[in-house]
C-alpha positions in Angstrom: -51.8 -31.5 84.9 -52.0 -28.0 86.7 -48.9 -25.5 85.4 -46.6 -23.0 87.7 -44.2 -20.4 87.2 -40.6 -20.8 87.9 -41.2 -19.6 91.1 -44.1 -22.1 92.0 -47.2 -20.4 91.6 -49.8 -21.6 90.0 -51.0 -20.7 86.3 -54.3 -20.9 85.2 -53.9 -22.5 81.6 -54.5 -26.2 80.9 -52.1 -25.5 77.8 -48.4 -27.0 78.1 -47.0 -25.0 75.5 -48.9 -21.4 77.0 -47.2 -22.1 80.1 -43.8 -23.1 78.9 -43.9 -20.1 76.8 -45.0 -17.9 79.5 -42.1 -19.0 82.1 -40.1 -18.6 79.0 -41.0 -15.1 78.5 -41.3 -13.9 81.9 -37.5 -15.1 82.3 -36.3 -12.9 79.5 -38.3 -9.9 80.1 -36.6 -10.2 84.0 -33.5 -10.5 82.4 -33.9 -7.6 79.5 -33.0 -9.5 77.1 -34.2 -9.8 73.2 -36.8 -13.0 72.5 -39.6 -11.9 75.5 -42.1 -10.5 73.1 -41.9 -13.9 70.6 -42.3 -16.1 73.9 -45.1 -13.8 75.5 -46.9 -13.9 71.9 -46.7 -17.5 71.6 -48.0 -18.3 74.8 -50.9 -15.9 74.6 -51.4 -17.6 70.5 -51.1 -21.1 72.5 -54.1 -20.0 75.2 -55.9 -16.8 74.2 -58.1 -16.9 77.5 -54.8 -16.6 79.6 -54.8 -13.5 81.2 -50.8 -13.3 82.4 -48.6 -13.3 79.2 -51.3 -10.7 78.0 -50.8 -8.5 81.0 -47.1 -9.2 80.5 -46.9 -8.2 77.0 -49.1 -5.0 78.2 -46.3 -4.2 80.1 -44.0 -4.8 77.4 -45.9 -2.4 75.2 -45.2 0.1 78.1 -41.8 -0.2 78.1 -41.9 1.3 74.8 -44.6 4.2 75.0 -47.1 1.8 73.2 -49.5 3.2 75.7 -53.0 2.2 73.5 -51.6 -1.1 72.9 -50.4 -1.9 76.3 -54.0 -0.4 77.9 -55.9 -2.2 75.3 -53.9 -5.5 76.5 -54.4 -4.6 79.8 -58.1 -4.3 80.2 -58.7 -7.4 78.0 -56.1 -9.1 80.8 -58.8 -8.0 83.5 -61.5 -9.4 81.8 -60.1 -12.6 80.7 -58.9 -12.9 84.8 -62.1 -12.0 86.2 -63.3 -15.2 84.2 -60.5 -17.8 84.5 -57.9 -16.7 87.4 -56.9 -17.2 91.1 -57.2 -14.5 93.6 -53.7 -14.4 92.9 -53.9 -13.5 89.2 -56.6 -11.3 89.3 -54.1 -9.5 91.6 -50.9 -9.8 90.0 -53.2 -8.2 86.5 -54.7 -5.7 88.3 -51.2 -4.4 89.7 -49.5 -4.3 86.7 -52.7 -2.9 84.8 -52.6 0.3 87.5 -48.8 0.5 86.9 -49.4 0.8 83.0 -52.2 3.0 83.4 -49.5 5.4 85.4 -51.5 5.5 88.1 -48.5 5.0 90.5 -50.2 5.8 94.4 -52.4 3.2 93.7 -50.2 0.9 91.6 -47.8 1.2 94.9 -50.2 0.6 97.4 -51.5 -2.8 95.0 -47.9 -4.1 94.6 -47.3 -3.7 98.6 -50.5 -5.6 99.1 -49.7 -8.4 96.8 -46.2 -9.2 97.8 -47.3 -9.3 101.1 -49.1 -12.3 100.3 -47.2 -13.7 97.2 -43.8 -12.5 97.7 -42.4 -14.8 95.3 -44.3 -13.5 91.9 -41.4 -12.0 90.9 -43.3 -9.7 87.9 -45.2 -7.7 90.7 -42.0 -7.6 92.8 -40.1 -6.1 89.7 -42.3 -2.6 89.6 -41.0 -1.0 92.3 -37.3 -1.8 91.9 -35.6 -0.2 89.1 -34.3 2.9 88.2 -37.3 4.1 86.5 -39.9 1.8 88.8 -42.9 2.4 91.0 -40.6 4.0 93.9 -37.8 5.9 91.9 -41.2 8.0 89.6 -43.2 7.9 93.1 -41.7 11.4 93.9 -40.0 9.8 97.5 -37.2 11.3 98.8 -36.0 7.9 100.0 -36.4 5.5 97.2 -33.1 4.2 97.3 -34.0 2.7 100.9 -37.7 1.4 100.5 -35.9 -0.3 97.4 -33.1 -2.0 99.5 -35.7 -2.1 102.5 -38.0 -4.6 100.7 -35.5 -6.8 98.7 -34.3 -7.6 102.3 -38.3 -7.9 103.6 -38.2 -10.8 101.0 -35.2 -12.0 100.4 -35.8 -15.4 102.4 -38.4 -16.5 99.7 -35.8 -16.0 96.8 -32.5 -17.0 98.4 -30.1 -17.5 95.4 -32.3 -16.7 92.8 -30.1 -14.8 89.7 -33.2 -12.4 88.9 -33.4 -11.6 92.8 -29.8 -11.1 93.5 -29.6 -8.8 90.5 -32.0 -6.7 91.3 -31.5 -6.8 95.4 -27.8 -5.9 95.1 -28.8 -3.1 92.7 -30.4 -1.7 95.4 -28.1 -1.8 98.2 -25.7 -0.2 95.9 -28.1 2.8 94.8 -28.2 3.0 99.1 -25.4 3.1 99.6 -23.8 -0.4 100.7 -21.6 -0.5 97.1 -19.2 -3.1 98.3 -21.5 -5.8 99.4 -23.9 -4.9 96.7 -21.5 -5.5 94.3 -21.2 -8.7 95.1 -24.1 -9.8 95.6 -25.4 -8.5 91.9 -21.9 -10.2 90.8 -23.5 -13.4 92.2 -26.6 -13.2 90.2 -24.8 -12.6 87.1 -22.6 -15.3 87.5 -25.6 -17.4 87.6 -27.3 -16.0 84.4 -24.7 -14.0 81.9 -27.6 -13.8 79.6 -28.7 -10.8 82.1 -28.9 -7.2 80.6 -30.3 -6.5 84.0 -27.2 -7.6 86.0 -24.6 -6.9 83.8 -26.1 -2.8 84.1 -26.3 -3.4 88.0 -22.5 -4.6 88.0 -21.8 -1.7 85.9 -23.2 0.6 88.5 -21.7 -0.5 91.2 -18.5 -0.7 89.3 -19.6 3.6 88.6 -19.8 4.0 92.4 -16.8 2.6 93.4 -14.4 4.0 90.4 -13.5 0.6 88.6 -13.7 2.3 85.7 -11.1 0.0 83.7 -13.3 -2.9 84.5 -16.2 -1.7 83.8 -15.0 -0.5 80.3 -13.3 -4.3 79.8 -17.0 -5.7 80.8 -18.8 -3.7 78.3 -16.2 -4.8 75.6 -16.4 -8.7 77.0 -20.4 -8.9 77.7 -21.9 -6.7 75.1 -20.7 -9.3 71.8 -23.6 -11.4 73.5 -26.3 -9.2 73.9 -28.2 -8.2 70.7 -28.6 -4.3 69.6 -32.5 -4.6 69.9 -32.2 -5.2 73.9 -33.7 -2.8 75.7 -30.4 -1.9 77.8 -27.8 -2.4 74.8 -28.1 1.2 74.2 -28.0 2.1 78.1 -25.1 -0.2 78.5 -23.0 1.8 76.1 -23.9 4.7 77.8 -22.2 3.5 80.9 -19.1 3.2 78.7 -18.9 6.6 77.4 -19.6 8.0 81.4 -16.3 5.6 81.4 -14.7 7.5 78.0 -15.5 10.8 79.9 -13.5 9.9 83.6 -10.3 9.9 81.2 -11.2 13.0 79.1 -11.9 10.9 76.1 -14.6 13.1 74.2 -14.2 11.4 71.0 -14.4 8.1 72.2 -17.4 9.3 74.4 -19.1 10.9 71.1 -18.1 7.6 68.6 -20.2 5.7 71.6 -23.0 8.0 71.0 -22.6 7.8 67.1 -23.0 4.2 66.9 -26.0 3.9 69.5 -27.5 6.8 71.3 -28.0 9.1 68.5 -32.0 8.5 68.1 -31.5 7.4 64.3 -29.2 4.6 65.6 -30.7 3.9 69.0 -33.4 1.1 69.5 -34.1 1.8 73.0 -37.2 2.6 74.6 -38.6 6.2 74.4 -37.3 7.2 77.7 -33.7 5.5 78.1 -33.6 7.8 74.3 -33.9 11.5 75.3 -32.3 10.3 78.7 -29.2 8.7 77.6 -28.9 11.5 74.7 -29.6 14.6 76.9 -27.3 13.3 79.5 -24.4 12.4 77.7 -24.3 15.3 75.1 -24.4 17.8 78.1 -21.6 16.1 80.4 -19.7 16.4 76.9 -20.7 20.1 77.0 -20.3 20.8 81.0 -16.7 19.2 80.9 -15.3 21.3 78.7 -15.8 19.5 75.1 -17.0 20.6 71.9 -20.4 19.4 71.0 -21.5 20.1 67.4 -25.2 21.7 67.6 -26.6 20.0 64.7 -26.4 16.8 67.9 -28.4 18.6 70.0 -30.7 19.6 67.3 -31.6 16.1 65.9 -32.1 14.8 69.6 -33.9 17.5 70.6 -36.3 17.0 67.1 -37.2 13.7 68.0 -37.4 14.5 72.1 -40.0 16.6 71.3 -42.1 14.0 69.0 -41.5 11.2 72.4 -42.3 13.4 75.1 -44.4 17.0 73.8 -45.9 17.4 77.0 -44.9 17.4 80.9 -45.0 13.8 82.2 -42.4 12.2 84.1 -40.0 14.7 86.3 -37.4 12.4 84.6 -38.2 13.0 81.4 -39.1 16.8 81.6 -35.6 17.5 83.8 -33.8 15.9 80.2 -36.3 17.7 78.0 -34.8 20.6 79.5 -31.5 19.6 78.9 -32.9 19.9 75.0 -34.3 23.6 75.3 -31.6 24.7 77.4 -28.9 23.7 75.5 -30.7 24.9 71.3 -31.7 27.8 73.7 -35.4 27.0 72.9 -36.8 29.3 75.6 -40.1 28.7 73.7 -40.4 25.0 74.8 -38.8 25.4 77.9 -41.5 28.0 78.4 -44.2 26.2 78.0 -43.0 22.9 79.7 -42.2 24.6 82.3 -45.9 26.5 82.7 -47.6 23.1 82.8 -45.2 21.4 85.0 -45.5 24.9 87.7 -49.9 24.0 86.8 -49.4 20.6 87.7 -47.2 21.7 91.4 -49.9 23.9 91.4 -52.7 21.3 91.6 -51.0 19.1 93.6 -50.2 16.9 90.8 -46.4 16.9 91.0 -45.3 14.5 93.7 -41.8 15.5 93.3 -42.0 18.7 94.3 -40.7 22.1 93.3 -36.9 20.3 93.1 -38.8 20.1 89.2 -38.9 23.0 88.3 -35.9 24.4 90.3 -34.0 21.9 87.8 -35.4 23.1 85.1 -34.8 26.9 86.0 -31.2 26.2 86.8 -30.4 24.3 83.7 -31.7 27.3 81.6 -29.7 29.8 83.5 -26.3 27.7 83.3 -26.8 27.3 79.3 -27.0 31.3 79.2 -23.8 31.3 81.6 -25.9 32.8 84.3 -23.7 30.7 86.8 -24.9 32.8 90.0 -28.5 32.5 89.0 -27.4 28.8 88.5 -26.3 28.0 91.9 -28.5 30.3 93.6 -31.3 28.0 92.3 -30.2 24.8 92.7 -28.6 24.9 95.8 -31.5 25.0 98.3 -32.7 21.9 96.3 -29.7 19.6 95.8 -30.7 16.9 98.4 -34.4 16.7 96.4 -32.9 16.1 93.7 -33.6 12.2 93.9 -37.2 12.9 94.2 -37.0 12.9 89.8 -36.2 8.7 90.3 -33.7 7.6 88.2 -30.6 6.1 89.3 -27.7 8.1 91.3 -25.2 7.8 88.5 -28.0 9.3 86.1 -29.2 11.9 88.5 -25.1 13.1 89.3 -25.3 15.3 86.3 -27.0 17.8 88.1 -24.4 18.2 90.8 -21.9 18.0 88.2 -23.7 21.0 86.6 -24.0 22.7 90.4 -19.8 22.1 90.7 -18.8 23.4 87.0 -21.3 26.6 87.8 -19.8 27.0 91.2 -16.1 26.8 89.5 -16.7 28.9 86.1 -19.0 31.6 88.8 -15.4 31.6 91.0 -16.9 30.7 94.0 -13.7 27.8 94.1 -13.9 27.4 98.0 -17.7 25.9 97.7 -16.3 23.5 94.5 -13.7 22.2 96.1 -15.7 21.1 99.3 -18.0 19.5 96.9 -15.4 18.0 94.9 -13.2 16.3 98.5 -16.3 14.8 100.0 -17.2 13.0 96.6 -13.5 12.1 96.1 -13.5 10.7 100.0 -16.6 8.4 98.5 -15.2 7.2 95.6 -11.8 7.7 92.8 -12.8 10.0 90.5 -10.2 10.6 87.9 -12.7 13.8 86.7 -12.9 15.6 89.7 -9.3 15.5 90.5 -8.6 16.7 86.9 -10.9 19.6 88.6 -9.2 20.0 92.0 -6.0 20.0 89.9 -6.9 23.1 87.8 -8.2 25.1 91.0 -5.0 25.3 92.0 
């Protein structure tokens, strides 16, 4: 009896159980939800010469900076494909096997290829479209629209799919259509509530256009479902406490990072940890609120033990965050040598935005406000080259209007401040016209 995926594709295991397990897991690690390692494990224990829940679990393994597990997983995947797999699984391994590796130009150009002729293998589909995908860490200046731009290439082969409407209304929110994205990731979630992955899309969309209330009333309906080892649970929260921080609620904002962001409580992956910390503690600090050091300390301890060299713009623009705010010119030094080596050598897709970010952050922590602005502001619109999402990647205009305001230059803030209050409510930012007079 031959075996397929939930989308219909074929599966190269004679084993019932390897395939059932396989769907199983492939469903979960879609949705971000807790279980997808057990099911991935069981179907490679159920058919060890089955290359996809190996590759799968590879990928897995990335998620969480396993990088010699999840290569070791990955070239065993190719070899076991090269024996026993279609033209499409050799493919689909070989994709996500460049994509672990980091080697994103290629890794792009291989996912392009194979959706173009398996649009419905929904794991390849996957890398390019989140916040921390192939596009977002490409380095493109338009990643928000190649996103949206290929969920509606495809979206006739999913129709209403809950994995695909999560992640395809994701995107035309991150570009910029928030009302009909909304409701189109609202779709997909009604169809699977067991969906880290769409309840965080909702949640964004909810960011963008100001339903702040709701958003806080989803977190505290949703979450009781959704265990603290899923990789978004974490995240999730951190969406709450952006919601804590709209009303001036610091405490509430640092009790949310108390009981899950602080890396000794946190089970996230490596990256949503210095992210989520770095971010939050220093919209805390930019707003106005007291932040005690020995926080930034302890994050920036076990930042530096994740992430000691340049990699990611992502991650480097937080780890500056870190040495900015403990004043650590000695790290921020030497991060900021290799990542200027790396523009140098044509290694640094993003650009100089990088290391513009990196200047400006420093200079703002040492009240250099003029210095602050004078850097940042030829750079603001490369600012999504780093990839992330917009609501993650709004700190550093936030950080460009309180340096504009505490430098005095009030006229510039508050042009800054109408044209994001004509895009959305923002109880914040009119607390800031407000006290501009």
């Amino acid at each position: 009896m031959a075996h397929e995926d939930r989308y219909g594709l074929p599966l190269s295991t004679s084993s019932q159980q390897a395939a059932a397990a396989y769907r199983e897991g492939v469903d979960l690690m879609l949705a971000g939800w807790t279980g997808t390692v057990e099911a991935l494990e069981s179907a490679i224990a159920a058919d060890p010469d089955f290359a996809l829940p190996l590759i799968a679990r590879a990928r897995v393994h990335g998620f969480y900076q396993q990088g010699d597990l999840a290569r070791g997983k990955a070239a065993l995947a190719r070899e076991l494909v090269a024996k026993r797999g279609t033209e499409r699984e050799r493919s689909h391994v070989e994709t996500l096997a460049l994509a672990i590796e980091g080697r994103l130009p290629e890794a792009i150009a291989s996912t392009m290829k194979h959706v173009d002729a398996w649009p419905r293998d929904a794991v390849v589909l996957s890398l390019p479209l989140g916040a921390f995908g192939l596009f977002a860490f490409s380095g493109m200046a338009d990643h928000d629209r190649a996103r949206h731009e290929l969920c509606e290439r495809v979206a006739h082969h999913y129709g209403e799919d809950w994995w695909f409407l999560t992640m395809s209304g994701w995107a035309m929110t991150e570009n910029g259509d928030v009302v009909r994205g909304r409701g189109i990731t609202e779709r997909g979630f009604d169809l699977r509530r067991q969906n880290a992955h769409a309840a965080h899309a909702v949640l964004h969309a909810m960011f963008e256009d100001g339903s702040i209330e709701k958003a806080d009333r989803l977190v505290d309906d949703w979450l009781p479902s959704y265990d603290r080892a899923g990789i978004l649970h974490g995240h999730i929260r951190w969406h709450q406490a952006l919601g804590a921080l709209e009303h001036g609620d610091a405490a509430r904002a640092l009790a949310i990072y108390a009981d899950v962001l602080q890396p000794q409580a946190t089970q996230a992956p490596p990256l949503n940890v210095i992210t989520d910390a770095a971010s939050l503690l220093w919209r805390l600090s930019a707003y106005g609120h007291a932040v005690p050091k020995a926080l930034w300390v302890e994050a920036d301890t076990t930042a530096q033990k994740l992430f000691p060299k340049s990699s990611l713009p992502f991650a480097d623009v937080h780890m500056a965050l870190f040495a900015a705010a403990t004043q650590n010119r000695e790290a921020l030094a030497a991060r900021l040598a290799m990542i200027e080596q790396r523009l140098a050598d044509g290694k640094l897709p993003a650009g100089p935005v990088v290391p513009a970010i990196c200047h400006a952050l420093a200079a703002f922590a040492d009240e250099d406000y003029a210095a602050c602005v004078q850097t940042l502001a030829p750079v603001l619109t490369e600012v999504v080259r780093i990839g992330g999402s917009h609501a993650q990647r709004e700190l550093i205009e936030d950080t460009f209007i309180v340096a504009l305001m505490r430098g005095g230059e009030l006229p510039r803030a508050r042009t800054m401040l109408n044209a994001r209050l004509h895009r959305r409510p923002s109880l914040r930012d009119m607390r800031w016209q407000a006290a501009m007079g």
